[in-house]
C-alpha positions as MATLAB code, in Angstrom:
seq = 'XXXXXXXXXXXXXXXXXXXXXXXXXXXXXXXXXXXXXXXXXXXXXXXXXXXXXXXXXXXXXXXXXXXXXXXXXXXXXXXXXXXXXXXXXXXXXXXXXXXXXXXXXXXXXXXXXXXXXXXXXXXXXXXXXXXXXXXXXXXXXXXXXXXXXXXXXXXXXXXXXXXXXXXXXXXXXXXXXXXXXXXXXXXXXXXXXXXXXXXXXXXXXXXXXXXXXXXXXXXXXXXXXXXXXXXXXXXXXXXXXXXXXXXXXXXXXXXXXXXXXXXXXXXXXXXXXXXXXXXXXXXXXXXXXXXXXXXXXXXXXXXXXXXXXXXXXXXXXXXXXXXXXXXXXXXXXXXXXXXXXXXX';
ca = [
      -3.532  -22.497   21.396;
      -4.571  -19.151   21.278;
      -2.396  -16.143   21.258;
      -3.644  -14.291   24.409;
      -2.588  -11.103   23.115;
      -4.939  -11.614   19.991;
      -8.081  -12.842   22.607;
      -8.882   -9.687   24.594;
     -11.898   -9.024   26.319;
     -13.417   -5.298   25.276;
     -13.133   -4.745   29.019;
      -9.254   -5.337   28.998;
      -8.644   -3.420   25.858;
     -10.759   -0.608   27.648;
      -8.424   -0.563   30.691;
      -5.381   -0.753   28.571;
      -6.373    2.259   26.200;
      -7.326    4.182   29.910;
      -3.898    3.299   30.577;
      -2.060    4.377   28.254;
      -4.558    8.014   27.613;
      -3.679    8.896   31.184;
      -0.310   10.261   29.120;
      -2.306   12.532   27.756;
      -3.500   15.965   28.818;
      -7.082   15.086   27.660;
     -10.114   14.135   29.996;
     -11.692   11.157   28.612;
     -15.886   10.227   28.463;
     -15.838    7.478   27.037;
     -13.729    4.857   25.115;
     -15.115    1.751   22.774;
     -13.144   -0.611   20.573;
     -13.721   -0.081   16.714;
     -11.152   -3.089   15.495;
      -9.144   -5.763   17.096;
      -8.448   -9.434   16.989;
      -4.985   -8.731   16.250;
      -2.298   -6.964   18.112;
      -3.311   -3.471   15.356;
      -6.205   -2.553   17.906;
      -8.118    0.603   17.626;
     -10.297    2.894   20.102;
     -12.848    5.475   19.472;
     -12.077    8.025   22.121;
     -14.435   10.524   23.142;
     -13.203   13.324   25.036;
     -14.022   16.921   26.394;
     -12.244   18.076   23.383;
     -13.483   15.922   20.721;
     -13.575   12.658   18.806;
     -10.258   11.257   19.041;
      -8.550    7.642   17.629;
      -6.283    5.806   19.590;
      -4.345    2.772   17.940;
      -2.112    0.287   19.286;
       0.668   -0.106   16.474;
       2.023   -3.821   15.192;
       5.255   -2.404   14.056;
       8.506   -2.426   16.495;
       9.674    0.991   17.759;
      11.988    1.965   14.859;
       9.729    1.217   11.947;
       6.832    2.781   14.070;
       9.055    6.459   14.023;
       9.384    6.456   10.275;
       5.779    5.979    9.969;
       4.210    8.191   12.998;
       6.919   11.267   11.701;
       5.881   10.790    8.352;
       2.739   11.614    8.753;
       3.855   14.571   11.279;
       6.261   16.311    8.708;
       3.116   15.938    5.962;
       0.515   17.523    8.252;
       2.986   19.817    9.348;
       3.069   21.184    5.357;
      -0.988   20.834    4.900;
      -1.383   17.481    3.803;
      -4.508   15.925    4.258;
      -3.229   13.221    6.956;
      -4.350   12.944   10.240;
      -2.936   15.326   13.256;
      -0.971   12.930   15.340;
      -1.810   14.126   19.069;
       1.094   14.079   21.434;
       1.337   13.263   25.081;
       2.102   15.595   28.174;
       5.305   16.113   27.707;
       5.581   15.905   23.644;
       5.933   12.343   22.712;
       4.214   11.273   19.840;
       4.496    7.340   20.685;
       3.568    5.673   23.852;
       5.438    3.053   25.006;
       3.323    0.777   27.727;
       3.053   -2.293   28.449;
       6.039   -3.412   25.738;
       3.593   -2.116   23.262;
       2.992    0.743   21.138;
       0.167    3.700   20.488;
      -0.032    6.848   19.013;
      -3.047    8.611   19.472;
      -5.268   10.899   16.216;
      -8.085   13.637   15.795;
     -11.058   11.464   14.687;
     -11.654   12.070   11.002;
     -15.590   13.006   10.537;
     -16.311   11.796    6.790;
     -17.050    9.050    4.601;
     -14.517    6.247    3.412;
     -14.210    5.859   -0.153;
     -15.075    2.649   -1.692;
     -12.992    2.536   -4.743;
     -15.385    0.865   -7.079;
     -17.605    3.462   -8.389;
     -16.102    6.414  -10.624;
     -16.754    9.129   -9.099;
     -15.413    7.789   -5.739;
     -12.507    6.283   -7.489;
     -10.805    9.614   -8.762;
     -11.300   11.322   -5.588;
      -9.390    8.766   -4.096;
      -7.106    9.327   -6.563;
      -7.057   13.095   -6.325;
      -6.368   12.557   -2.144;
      -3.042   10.145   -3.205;
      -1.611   12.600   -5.905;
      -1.519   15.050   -2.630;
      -0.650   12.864    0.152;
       2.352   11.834   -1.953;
       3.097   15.495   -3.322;
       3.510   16.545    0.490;
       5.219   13.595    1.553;
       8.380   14.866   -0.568;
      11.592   15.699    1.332;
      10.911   13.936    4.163;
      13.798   13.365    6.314;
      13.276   10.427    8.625;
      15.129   10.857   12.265;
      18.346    8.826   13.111;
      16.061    6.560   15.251;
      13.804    5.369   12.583;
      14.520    2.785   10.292;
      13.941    3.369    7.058;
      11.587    1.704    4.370;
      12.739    1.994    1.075;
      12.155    0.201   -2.353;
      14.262    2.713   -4.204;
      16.191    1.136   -6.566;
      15.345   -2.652   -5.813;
      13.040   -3.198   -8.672;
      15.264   -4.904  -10.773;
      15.978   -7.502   -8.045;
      12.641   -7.788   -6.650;
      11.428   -8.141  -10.510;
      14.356  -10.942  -10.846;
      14.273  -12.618   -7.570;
      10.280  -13.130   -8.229;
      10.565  -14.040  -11.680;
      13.082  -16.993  -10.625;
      10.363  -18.352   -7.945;
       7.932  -18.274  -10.845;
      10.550  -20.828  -12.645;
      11.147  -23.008   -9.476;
       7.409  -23.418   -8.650;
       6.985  -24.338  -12.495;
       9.304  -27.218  -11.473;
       7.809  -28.307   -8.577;
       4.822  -28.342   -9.980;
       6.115  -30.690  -13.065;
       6.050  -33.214  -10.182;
       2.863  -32.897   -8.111;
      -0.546  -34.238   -9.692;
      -2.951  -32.558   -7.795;
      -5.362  -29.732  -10.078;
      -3.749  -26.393   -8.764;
      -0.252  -27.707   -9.557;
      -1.128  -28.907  -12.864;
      -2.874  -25.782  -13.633;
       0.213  -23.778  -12.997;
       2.535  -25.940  -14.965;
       0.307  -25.509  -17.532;
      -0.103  -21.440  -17.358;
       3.600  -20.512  -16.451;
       5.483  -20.519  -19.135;
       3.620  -17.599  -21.004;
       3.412  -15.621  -17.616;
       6.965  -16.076  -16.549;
       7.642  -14.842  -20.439;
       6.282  -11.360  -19.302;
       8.066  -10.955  -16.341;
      10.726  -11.417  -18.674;
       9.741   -8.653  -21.248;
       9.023   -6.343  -18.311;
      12.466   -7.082  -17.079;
      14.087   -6.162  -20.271;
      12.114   -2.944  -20.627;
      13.608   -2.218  -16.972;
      16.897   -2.642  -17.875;
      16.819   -0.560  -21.578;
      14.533    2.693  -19.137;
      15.578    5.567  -17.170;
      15.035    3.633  -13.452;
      18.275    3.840  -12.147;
      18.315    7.728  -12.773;
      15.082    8.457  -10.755;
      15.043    5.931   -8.409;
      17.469    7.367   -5.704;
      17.277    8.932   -1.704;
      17.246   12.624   -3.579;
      15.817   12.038   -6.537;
      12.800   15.039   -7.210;
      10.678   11.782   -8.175;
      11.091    9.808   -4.872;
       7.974   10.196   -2.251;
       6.404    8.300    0.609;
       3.975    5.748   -0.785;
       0.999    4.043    1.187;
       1.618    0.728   -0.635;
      -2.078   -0.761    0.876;
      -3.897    2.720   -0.617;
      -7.285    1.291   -1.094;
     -11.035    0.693    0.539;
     -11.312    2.326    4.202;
      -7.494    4.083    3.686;
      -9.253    7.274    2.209;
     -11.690    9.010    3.705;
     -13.770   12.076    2.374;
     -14.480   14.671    4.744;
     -15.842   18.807    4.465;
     -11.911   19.784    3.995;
     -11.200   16.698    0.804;
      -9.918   13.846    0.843;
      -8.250   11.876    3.834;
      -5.094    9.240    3.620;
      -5.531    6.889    6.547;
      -3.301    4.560    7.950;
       0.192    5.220    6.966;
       1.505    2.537    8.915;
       3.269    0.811    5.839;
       4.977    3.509    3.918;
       8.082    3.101    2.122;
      10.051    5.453   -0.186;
       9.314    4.677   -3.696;
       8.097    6.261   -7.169;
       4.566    7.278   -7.254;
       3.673    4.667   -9.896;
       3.543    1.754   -6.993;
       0.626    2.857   -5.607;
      -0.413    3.763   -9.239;
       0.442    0.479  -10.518;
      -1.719   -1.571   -7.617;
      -5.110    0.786   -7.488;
      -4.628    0.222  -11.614;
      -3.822   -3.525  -11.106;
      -7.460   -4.093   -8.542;
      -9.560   -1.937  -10.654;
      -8.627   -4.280  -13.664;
      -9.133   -7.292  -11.891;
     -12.613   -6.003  -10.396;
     -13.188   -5.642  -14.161;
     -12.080   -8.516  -15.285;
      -9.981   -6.428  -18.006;
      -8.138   -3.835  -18.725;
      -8.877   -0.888  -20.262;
      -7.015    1.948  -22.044;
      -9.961    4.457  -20.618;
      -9.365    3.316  -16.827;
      -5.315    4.208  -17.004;
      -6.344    7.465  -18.979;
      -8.849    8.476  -16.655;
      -6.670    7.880  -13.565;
      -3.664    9.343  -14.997;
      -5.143   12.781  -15.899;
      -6.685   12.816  -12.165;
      -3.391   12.014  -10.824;
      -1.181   14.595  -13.301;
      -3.442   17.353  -12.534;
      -1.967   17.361   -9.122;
       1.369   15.396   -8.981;
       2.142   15.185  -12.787;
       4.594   12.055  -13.873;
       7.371   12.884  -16.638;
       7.915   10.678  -19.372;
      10.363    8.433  -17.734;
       7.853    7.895  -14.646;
       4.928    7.073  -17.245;
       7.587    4.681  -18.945;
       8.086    2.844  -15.601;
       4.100    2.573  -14.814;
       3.613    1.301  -17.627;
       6.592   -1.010  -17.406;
       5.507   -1.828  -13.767;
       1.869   -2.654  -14.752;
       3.492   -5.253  -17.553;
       5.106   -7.332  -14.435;
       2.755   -9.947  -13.689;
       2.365   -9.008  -10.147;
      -0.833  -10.033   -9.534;
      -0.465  -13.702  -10.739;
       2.433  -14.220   -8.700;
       0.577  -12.195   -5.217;
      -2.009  -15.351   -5.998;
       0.389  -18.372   -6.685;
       2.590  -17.134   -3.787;
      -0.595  -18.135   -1.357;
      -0.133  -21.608   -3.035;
       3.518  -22.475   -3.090;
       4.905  -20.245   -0.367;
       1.661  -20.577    2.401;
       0.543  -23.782    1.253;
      -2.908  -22.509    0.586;
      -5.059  -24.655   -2.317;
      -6.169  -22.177   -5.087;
      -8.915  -23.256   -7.318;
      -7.305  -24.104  -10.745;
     -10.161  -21.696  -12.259;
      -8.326  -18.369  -10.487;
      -5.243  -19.397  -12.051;
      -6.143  -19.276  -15.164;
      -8.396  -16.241  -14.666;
      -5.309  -14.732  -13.850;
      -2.856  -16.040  -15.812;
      -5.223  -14.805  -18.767;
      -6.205  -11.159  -17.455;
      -2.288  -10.948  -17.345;
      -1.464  -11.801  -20.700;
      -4.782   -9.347  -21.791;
      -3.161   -6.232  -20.925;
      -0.107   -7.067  -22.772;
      -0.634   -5.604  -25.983;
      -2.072   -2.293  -24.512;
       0.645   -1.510  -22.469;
       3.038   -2.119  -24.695;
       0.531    0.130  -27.655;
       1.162    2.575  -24.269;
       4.935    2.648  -24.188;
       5.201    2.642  -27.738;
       3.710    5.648  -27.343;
       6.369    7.026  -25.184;
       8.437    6.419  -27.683;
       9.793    3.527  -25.488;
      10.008    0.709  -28.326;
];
């Protein structure tokens, strides 16, 4: 059975965004759906004024007002976010219908695709100053707040010990995947454990606090179609998912996908995005440490074998190997890399 909330005629969606834009003091030509299929449905508005965006938000009212004032305080201080436009009488959510929308200026520009250089550090450029605004933001008592700081060390534990229990389960089962895993787990989940131990000998729990001057709002899905260049820079889209965290998450996973779009890691790649980054937001020795340590964490095998063992989706035993070997690759550079930081 379908979800009829997910099965929506353009025509309905239509109605529904006229709905909901009558809020607004804004005389509407035209409206057309750009993306749906899920309840995250978005309009390209044209008014009398201008382009405009209107989305329909999958997040419940309290997570939606740590997001949606987010990106109002780092407009509010210049940052290269959208302007969230409010209704008649101020509101910058619209509650109708049980659901949610917030309405945005239409961005006029080109979405960065990641892959090639050039586009690549612009994107990176656009994060170093979406996350060098988003500092000091002070969510409002309504919101509830997203926060990784200071949950590394359990996150890194708690993911390390599924690692172990799908090694076991997979002692049992014959089929390839399983087999494959048992095979290439033992040298991963070793890593975890050396990135674990760097963890607990570095600087994390003195940085990664509420105040701390290193704490900002990071995208956490910063990647094709979030950035967009336009005539005034670069563009961060879609803030829907931010949490509090170091800067070196979003580091860590645009450094993670440009490795495995590689197929390897290179000491030139982290270089290269580093200095774009610094030259905006720069990252003290403690914050490099933790990249560094971060990027060691085999993340990336474990986002894969999660899709096996926790959503019971078959892998081919090929990708788990790929990536159980592109993980153990970048071990001795990263730790040539913290060495350098005077970290071993």
């Amino acid at each position: 059975m379908v979800d009829n909330e997910f099965s929506e005629s353009n025509n309905a969606l239509n109605k529904l965004a006229c709905e909901v834009l009558l809020k607004y003091n804004i005389e509407v030509e035209n409206i057309s759906v750009i993306q749906s299929g899920t309840i995250k449905t978005v309009w390209k508005v044209k008014a009398k004024s201008g382009m405009l965006c209107l989305k329909r938000l999958r997040h419940t009212y309290d997570k939606a007002v740590f997001s949606v004032n987010a990106q109002i305080y780092i407009r509010g201080l210049g940052g290269n976010v959208p302007q969230v436009v409010k209704t008649s009488d101020g509101q910058a959510i619209v509650k109708h219908n049980e659901q949610l929308f917030v309405l945005y200026e239409w961005l006029h520009g080109k979405p960065l695709a990641f892959s090639g250089t050039p586009e690549l550090l612009s994107a990176i450029e656009g994060l170093a100053s979406f996350h060098l605004y988003s500092k000091g933001y002070k969510p409002l008592p309504s919101a509830k707040i997203s926060s990784k700081l200071g949950k590394w060390p359990s996150q890194y534990d708690s993911m390390k010990r599924r690692l172990m229990e799908w090694k076991e389960i997979s002692k049992s089962i014959s089929l390839p995947y399983h087999t494959t895993y048992f095979k290439q787990a033992d040298p991963v989940i070793s890593v975890a454990g050396q990135a674990m131990e760097l963890l607990s000998r570095s600087n994390y729990g003195s940085i990664a606090y509420d105040a701390s001057s290193s704490a900002v709002l990071c995208h956490q899905d910063y990647g094709k179609g979030n950035a967009v260049m336009t005539d005034k820079g670069v563009y961060v889209i879609d803030l829907d998912g931010v949490t509090f965290d170091l800067p070196v998450r979003d580091l860590r996973k645009i450094i993670g996908k440009t490795s495995q779009g590689k197929g390897q890691w290179e000491a030139a790649v982290i270089s290269n995005i580093l200095r774009c980054y610094t030259k905006i937001n720069p990252l003290n020795s403690d914050e490099k440490k933790l990249l560094y340590i971060d990027m060691l964490f085999p993340h990336w095998f474990f986002g894969l074998v999660k899709n096996l063992f926790q959503n019971n989706k078959p892998l081919k035993p090929s990708e788990i190997e790929k990536t159980a070997r592109l993980e153990l690759s970048k071990v001795p550079l990263l730790i040539s890399l913290l060495n350098e930081e005077g970290m071993i």
